[in-house]
PyMOL CGO cylinders between C-alpha atoms (Angstrom):
from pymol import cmd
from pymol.cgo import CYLINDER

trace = [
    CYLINDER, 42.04, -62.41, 40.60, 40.83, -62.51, 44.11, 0.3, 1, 1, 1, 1, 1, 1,
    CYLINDER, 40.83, -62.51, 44.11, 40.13, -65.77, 45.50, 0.3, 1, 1, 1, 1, 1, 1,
    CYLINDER, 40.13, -65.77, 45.50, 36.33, -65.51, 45.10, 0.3, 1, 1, 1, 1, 1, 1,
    CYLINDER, 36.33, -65.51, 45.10, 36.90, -64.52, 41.54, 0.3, 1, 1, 1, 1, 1, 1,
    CYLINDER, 36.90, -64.52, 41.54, 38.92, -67.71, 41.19, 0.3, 1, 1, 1, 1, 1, 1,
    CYLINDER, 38.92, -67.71, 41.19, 35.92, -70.01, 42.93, 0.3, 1, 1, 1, 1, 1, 1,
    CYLINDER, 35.92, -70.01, 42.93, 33.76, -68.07, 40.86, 0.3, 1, 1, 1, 1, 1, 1,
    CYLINDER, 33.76, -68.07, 40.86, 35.55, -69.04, 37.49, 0.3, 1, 1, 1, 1, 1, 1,
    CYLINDER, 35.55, -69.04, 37.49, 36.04, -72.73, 38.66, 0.3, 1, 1, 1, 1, 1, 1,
    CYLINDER, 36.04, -72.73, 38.66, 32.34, -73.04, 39.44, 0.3, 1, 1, 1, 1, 1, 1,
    CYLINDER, 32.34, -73.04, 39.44, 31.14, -71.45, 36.13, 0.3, 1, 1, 1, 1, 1, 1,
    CYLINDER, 31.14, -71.45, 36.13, 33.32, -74.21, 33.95, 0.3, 1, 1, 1, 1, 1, 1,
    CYLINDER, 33.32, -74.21, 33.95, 30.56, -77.15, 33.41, 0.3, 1, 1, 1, 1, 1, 1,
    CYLINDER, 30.56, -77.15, 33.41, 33.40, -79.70, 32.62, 0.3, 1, 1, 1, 1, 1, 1,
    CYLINDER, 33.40, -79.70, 32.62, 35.16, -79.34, 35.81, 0.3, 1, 1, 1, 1, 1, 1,
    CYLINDER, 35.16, -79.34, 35.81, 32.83, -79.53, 38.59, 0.3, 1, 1, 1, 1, 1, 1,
    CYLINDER, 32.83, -79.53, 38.59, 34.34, -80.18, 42.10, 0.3, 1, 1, 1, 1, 1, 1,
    CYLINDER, 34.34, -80.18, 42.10, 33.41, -84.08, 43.11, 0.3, 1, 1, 1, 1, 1, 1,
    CYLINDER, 33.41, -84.08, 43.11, 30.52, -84.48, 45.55, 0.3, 1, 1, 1, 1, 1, 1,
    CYLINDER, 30.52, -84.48, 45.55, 31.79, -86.32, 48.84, 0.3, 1, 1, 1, 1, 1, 1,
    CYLINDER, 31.79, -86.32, 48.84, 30.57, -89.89, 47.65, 0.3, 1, 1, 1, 1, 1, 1,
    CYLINDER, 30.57, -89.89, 47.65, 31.81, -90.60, 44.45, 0.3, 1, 1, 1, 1, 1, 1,
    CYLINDER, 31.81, -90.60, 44.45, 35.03, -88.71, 46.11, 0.3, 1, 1, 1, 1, 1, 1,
    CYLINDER, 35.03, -88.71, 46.11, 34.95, -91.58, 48.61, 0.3, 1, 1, 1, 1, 1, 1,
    CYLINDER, 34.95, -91.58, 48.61, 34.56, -94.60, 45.90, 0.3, 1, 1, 1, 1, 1, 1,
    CYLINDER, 34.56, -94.60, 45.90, 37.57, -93.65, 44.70, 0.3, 1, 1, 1, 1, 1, 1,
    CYLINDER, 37.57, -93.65, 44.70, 40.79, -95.41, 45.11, 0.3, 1, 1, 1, 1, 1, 1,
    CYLINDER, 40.79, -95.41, 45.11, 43.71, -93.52, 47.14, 0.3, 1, 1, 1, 1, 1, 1,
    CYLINDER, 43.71, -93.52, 47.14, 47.12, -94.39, 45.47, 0.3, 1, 1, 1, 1, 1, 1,
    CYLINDER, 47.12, -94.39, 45.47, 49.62, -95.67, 47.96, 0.3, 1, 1, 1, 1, 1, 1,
    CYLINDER, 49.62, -95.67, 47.96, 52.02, -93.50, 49.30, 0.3, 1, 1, 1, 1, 1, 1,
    CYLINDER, 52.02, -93.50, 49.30, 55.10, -95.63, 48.55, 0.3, 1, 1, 1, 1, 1, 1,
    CYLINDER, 55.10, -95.63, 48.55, 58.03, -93.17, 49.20, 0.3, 1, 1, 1, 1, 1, 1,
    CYLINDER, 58.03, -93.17, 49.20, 56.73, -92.96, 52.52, 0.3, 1, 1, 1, 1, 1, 1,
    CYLINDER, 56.73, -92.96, 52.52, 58.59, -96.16, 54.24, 0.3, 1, 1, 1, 1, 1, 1,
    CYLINDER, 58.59, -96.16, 54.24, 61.60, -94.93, 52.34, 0.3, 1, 1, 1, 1, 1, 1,
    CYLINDER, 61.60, -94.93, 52.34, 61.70, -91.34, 53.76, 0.3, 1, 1, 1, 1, 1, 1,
    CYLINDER, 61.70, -91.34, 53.76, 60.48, -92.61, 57.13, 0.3, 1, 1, 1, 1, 1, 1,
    CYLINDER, 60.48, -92.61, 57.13, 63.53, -94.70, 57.73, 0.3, 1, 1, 1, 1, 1, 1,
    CYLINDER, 63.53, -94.70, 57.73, 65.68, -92.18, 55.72, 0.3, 1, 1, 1, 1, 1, 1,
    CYLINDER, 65.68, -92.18, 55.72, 67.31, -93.89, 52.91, 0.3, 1, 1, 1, 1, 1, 1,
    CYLINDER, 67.31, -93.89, 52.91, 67.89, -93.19, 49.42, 0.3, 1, 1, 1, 1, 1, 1,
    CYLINDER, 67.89, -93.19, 49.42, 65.89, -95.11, 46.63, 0.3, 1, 1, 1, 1, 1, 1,
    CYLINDER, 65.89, -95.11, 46.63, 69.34, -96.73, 46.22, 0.3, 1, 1, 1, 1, 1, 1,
    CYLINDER, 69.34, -96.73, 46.22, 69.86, -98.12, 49.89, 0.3, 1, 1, 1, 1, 1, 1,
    CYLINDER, 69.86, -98.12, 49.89, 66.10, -99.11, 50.19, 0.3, 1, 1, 1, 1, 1, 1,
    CYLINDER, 66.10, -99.11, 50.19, 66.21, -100.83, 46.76, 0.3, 1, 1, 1, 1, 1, 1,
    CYLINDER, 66.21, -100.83, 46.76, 69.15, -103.06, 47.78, 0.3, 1, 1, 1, 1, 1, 1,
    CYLINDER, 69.15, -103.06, 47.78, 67.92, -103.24, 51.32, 0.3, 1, 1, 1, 1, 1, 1,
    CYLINDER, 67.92, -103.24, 51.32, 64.89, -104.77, 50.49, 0.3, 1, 1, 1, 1, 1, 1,
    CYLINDER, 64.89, -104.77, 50.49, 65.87, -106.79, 47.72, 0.3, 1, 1, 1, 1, 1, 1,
    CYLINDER, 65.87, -106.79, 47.72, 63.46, -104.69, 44.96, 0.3, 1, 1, 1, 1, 1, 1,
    CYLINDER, 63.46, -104.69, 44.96, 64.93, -103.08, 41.40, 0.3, 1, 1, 1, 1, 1, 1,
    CYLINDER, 64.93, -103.08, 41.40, 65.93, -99.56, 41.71, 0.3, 1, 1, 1, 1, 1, 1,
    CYLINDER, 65.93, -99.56, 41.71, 64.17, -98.51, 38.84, 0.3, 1, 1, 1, 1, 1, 1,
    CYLINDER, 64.17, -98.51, 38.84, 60.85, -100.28, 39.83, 0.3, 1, 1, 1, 1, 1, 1,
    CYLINDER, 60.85, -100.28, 39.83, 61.29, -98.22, 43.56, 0.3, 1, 1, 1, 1, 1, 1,
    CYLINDER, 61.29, -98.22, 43.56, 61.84, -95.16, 40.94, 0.3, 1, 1, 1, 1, 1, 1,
    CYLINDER, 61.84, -95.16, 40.94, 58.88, -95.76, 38.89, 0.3, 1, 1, 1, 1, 1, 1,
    CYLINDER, 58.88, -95.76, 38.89, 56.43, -96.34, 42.19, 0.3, 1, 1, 1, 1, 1, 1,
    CYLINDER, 56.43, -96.34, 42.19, 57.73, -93.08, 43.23, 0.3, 1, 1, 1, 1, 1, 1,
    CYLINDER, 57.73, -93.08, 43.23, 57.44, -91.23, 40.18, 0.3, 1, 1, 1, 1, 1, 1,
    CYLINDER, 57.44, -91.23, 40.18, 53.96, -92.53, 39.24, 0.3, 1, 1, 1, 1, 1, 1,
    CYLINDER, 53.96, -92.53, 39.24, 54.39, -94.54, 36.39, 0.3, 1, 1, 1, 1, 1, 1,
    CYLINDER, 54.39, -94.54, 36.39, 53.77, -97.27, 37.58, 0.3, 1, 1, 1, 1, 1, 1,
    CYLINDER, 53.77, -97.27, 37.58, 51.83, -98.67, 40.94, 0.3, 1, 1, 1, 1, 1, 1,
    CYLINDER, 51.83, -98.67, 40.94, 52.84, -101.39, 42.96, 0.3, 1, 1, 1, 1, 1, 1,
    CYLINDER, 52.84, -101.39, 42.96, 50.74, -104.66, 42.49, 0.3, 1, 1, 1, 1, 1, 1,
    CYLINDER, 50.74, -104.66, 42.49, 49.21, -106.50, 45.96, 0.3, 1, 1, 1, 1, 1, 1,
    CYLINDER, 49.21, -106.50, 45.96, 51.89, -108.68, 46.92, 0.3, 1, 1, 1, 1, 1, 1,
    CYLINDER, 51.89, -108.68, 46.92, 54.22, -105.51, 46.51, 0.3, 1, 1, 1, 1, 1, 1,
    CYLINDER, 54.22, -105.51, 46.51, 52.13, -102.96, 48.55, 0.3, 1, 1, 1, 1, 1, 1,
    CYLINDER, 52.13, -102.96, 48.55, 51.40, -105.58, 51.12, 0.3, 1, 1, 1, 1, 1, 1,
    CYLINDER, 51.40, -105.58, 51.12, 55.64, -105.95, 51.33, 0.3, 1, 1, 1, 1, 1, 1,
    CYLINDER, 55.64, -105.95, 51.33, 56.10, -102.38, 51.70, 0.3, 1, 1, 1, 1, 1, 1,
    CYLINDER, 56.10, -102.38, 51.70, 53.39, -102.29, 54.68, 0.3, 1, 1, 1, 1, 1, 1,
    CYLINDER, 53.39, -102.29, 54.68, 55.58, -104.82, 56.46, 0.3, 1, 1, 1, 1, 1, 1,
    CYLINDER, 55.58, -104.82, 56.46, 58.39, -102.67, 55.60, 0.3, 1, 1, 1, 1, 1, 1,
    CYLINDER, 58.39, -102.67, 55.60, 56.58, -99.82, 57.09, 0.3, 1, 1, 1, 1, 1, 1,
    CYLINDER, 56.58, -99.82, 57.09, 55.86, -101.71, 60.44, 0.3, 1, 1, 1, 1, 1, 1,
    CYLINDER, 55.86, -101.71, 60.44, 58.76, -103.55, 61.05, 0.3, 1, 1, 1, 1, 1, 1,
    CYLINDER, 58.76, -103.55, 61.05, 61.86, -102.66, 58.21, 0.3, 1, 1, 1, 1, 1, 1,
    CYLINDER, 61.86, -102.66, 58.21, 64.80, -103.99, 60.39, 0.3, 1, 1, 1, 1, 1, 1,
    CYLINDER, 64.80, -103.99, 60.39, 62.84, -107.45, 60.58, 0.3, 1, 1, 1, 1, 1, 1,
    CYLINDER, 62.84, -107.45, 60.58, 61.74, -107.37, 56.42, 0.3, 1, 1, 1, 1, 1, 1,
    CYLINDER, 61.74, -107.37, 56.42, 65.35, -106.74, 56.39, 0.3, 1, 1, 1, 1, 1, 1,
    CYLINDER, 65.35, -106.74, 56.39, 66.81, -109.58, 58.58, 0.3, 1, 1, 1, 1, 1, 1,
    CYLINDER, 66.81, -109.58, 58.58, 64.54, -111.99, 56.71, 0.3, 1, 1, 1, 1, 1, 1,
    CYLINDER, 64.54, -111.99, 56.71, 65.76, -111.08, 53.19, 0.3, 1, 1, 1, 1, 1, 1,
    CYLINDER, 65.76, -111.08, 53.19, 69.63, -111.77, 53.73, 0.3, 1, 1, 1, 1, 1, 1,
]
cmd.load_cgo(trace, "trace")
């Protein structure tokens, strides 16, 4: 199929309509929360004991089965910003 014919097909199918740009924006993002992780280049493992979280609740973020509650995404912001500091404070 070309990519018109593809478009085409999509655009046809009454149950799966492309979003119009506000409801698009009402909806919530979900938190990118291998991001810190990768950024300061440590396996689940290291940043799971770093930070003093369970390994398999760092997996689960990660995998999507579960999402991180406030006071957990508000930790891994200040993780984000200022890891070595997060770190110092925890042991």
């Amino acid at each position: 199929m070309t990519d018109e014919a593809v478009v085409a097909a999509a655009l046809s199918d009454p149950d799966a309509q492309p979003m119009k740009p506000e409801p698009l924006a009402r909806m919530r993002r979900l938190p990118d929360v291998k991001a810190p992780r990768a950024r300061l280049g440590m396996t689940q493992e290291q940043f799971a004991s770093t930070y003093c979280l369970p390994l398999g609740t760092v997996r689960d973020w990660e995998q999507g089965r579960t999402r991180p509650d406030a006071p957990a995404l508000a930790l891994l912001a200040v993780i984000d910003r200022e890891p070595e500091i997060v770190r110092l404070a925890l042991h």
